[in-house]
N, C-alpha and C positions, 0 to 999 in steps of 0.2 A: 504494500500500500504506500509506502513510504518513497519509495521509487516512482511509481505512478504517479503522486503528487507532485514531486519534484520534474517529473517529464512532460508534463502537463502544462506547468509553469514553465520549462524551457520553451518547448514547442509555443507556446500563446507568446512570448515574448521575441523570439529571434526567428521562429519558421511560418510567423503569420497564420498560427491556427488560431480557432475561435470555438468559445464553449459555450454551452448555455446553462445562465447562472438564472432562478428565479424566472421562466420563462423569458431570459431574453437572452438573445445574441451577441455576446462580447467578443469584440476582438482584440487583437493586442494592440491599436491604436488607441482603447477605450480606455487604456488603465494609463495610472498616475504611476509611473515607476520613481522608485527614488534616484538621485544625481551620485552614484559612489564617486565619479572620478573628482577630482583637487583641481579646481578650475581658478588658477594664481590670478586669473582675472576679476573674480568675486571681491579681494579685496577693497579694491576700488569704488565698491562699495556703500561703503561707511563712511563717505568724506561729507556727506552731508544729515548722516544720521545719528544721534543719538537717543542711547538708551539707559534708562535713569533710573533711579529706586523710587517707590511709592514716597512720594512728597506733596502729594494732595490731601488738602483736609476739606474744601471744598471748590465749588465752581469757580469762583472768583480770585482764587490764589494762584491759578494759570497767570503764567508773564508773560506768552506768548499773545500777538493778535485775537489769534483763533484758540478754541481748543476742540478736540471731536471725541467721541464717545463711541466704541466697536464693541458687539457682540456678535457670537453665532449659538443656533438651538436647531436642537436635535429630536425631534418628538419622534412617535410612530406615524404622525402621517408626514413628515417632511422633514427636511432642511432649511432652512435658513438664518439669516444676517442682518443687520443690523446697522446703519449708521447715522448720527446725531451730531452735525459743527453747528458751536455755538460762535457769534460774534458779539463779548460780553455777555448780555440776556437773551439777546436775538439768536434764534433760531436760522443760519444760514443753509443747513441743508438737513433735509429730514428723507431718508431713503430706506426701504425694502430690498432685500436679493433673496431672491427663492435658487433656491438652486437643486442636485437630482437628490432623490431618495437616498442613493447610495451613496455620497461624498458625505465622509466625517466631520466633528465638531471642528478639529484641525482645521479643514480643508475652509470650512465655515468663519471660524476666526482669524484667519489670516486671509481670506477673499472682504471681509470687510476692511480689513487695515488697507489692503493691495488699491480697495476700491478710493479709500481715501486718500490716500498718496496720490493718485490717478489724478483726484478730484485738485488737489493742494497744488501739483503740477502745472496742469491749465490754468491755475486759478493765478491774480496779480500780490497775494500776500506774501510774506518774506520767511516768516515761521510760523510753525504752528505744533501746539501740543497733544500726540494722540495718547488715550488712555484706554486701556483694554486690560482686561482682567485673565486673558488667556497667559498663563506663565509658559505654554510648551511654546507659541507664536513666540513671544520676546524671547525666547531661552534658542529657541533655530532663528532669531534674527543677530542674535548675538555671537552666531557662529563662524567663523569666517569662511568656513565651507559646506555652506546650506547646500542639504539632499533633497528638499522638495523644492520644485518647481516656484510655486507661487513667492516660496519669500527669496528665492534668487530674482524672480519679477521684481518683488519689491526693493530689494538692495540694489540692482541694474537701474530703479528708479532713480532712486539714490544718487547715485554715480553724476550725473550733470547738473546738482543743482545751484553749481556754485556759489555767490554768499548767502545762500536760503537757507535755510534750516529747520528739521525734524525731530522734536522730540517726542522718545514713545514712551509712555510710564506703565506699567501695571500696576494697578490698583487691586483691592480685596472684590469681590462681587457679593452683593445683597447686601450692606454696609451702611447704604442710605446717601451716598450718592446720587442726585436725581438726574445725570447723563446717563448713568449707567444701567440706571433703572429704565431711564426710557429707551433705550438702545435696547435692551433687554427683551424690552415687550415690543418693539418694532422687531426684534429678530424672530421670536414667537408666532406674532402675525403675518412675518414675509412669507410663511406657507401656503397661506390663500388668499392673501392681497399682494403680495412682491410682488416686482419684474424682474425676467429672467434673467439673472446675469451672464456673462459669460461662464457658460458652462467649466468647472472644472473637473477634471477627467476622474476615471473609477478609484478609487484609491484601493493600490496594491493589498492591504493588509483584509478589504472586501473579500479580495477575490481569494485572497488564500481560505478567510474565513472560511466562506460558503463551499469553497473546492474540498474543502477537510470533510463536511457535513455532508456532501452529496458520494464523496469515496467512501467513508462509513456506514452511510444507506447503502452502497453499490458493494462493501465487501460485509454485512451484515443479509444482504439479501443473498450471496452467493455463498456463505457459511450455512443457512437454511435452508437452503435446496441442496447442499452436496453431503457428504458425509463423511468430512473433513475431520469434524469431532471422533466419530468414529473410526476412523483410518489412522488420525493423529496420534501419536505417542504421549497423549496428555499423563504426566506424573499423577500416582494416585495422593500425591500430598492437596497438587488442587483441586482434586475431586473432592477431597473430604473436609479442607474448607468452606470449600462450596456448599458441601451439604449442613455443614456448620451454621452459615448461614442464612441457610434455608430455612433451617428446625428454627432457629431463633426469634427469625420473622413469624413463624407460625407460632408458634409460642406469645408471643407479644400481641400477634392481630387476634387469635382467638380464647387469649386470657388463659391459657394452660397452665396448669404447677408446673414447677422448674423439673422437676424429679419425673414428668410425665416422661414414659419410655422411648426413646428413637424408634424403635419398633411399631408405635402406637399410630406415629406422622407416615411411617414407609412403607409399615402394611397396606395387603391390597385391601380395597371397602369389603369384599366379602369376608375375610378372614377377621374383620374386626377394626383395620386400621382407618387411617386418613385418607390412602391413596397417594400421595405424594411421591413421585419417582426418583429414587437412592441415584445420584452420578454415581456412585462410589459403586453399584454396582451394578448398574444400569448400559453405561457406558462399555464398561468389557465385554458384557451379554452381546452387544450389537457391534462392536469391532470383530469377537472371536464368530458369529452369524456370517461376517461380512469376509472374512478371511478364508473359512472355509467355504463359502461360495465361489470365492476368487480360487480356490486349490478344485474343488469339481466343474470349474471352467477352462483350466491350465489344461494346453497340451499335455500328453503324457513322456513328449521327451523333453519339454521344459522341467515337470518335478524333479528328476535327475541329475540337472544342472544346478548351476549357479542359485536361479531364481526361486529354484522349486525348495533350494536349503535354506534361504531367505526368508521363504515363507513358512518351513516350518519351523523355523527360530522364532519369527511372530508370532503363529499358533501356539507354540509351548508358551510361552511367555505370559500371553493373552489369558491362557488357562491356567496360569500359575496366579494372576491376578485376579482373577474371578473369585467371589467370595461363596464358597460352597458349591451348589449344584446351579440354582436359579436363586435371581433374587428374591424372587415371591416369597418359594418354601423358606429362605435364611431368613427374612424377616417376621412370618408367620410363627416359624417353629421360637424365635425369642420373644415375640408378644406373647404367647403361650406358658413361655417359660415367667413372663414379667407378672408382678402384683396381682394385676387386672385386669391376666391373660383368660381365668375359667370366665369370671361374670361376661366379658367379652365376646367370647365364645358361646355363651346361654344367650347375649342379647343378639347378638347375628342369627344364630339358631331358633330364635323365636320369632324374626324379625322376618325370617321366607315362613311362619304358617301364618294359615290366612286367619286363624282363627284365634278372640281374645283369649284372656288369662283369668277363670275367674278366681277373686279377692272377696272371701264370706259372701258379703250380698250382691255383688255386683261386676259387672265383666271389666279388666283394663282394655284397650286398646295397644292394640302394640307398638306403637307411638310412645301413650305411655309407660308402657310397660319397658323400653326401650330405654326412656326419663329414670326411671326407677332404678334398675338395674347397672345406668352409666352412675348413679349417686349411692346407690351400695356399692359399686367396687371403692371410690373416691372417700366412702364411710369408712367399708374396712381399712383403707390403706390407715388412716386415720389414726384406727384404734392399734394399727401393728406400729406405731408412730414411724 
């Protein structure tokens, strides 16, 4: 599986294949890959950006012209963004960005810085203070060799703005800041009021997500239909975990005494038990079934060779782990042997006739009579403490 995933991601990336994630079509143009290579041109950068430690207490304590206010949100029906420049008290620009389902918060708060750099660019003011509360945005713009995309747009911004200048602070979020908050609730509603922004592409960490969930499904479905368990050489140590586990849960979901016997959970319903099917011995029955079906299908000059001693080193083995004859009889014959194996045995046995049980004046039903008889053995055990 592991493999698969990895070949998946080569081929979408470098040989132009395309998958379908959530009924749709991706191709490897669609995804946001990260930038590994050290582009000594990024540098250049930051000659007109700065980035600052939270030194806001409120709106008015910006020394800048301008100041703007970025957020991105993330709901289940959408994406978007957020942006709020104030000129003093005036509102200079109040904007929405919707943007796809699948692009992350990241992608979200740094498409609104991006937007506003954009906006500060064209615009005639000299500085200005942006404030965003996204710490991974500031923390990849602080790096001199940004891997995503959008904030190398942003520092390329950067790069000509000669005596202009950029400051980006991040702030706390929910604080009581009222840029922040209103940015906040603008980015909320750019879901089904924004306009579109410039789309940014799939974000790689998407596509592996959902690539892992649909190879799971895909080797979870083919585990099911084959009989892979059964062929497998699974240790019997995890088999007996497992059944560890199993009892426990049953135990717990159906309020059992701790001391109720394994036997009680693995027995078959007629013999008195639960029903519950033992891996522990379950599993070998249908490997050592499946093995010797595989030996009365073999040619008879393959037994002789190589193959045929192959397989009957599995056969021995198979039957060396097998617990007793069948698992039914080994679990039967120890419910029999357990506390509460006769009353068990009288309540199965009364439980095939058709006919009640009479009690002095009047008939039980076998239902009840069933009631009865599970709470006198749990009596007796009681009284044997």
């Amino acid at each position: 599986m592991v493999m698969g995933y990895k070949a998946k991601l080569f081929n979408l990336r470098y040989n132009g294949h395309s998958m379908y994630i959530l009924d749709r079509c991706i191709a490897g143009t669609d995804v946001e890959y990260m930038n590994l290579k050290r582009d000594t041109d990024s540098r250049r950068g930051s000659h007109g950006l700065r980035l600052l430690p939270n030194g806001l207490i409120n709106e008015t304590d910006s020394k800048s012209e301008i100041c703007a206010f970025t957020d991105g949100s993330k709901t289940e029906t959408g994406v978007g963004a957020g942006i709020v420049i104030f000129k003093g008290a005036t509102p200079l620009l109040v904007d929405r960005l919707k943007l796809r389902p699948d692009n992350s918060v990241f992608q979200a708060e740094a498409t609104a810085i991006l937007k506003t750099v954009e906006w500060f660019v064209s615009s005639r003011f000299h500085n200005i203070d942006i404030f965003s509360d996204s710490m991974s945005s500031v923390m990849a713009l602080a790096s001199l060799y940004p891997k995503s995309p959008i904030i190398k747009d942003i520092k390329d911004l950067c790069s000509d703005l000669g005596n202009r200048e950029i400051n980006i602070f991040w702030i706390k979020a929910h604080v009581g800041y009222f840029g922040n908050e209103f940015a906040d609730a603008l980015a909320g509603s750019a879901v089904e009021m924004g306009r579109g922004a410039n789309q940014a592409k799939i974000p790689l960490s998407f596509v592996k997500r959902e690539l892992k969930i649909i190879l799971n499904k895909e080797w979870q479905r083919d585990w099911e239909s084959s009989e892979k368990a059964i062929l497998s050489r699974t240790p019997l140590g995890i088999l007996k975990k497992a059944n560890i586990r199993i009892r426990d849960f049953i135990r717990k979901a159906l309020h059992l005494p701790k001391d109720c016997p394994n036997a009680y959970i693995n027995a078959n319903v007629d013999d008195g038990g639960l029903g519950v099917t033992s891996l522990r011995t379950k599993i070998p029955e249908l490997r050592l079934k499946r093995l010797e079906k595989l030996k009365r299908n073999m040619p008879e000059e393959a037994i002789g060779g190589s193959a045929g001693d192959f397989l009957m080193y599995n056969i021995k083995k198979t039957v060396d782990n097998c617990v007793g004859t069948f698992g039914r009889v080994y679990w039967k014959d120890n419910l029999c042997k357990s506390v509460d194996g006769t009353p068990l045995q009288v309540s199965v046995s009364s439980q095939k006739c058709t006919l009640g049980w009479r009690h002095r004046t009047h008939l039980w039903s076998g239902v009840t009579l069933l009631t009865r008889l599970n709470y006198a053995s749990t009596h007796y055990r009681l009284i044997l403490g």
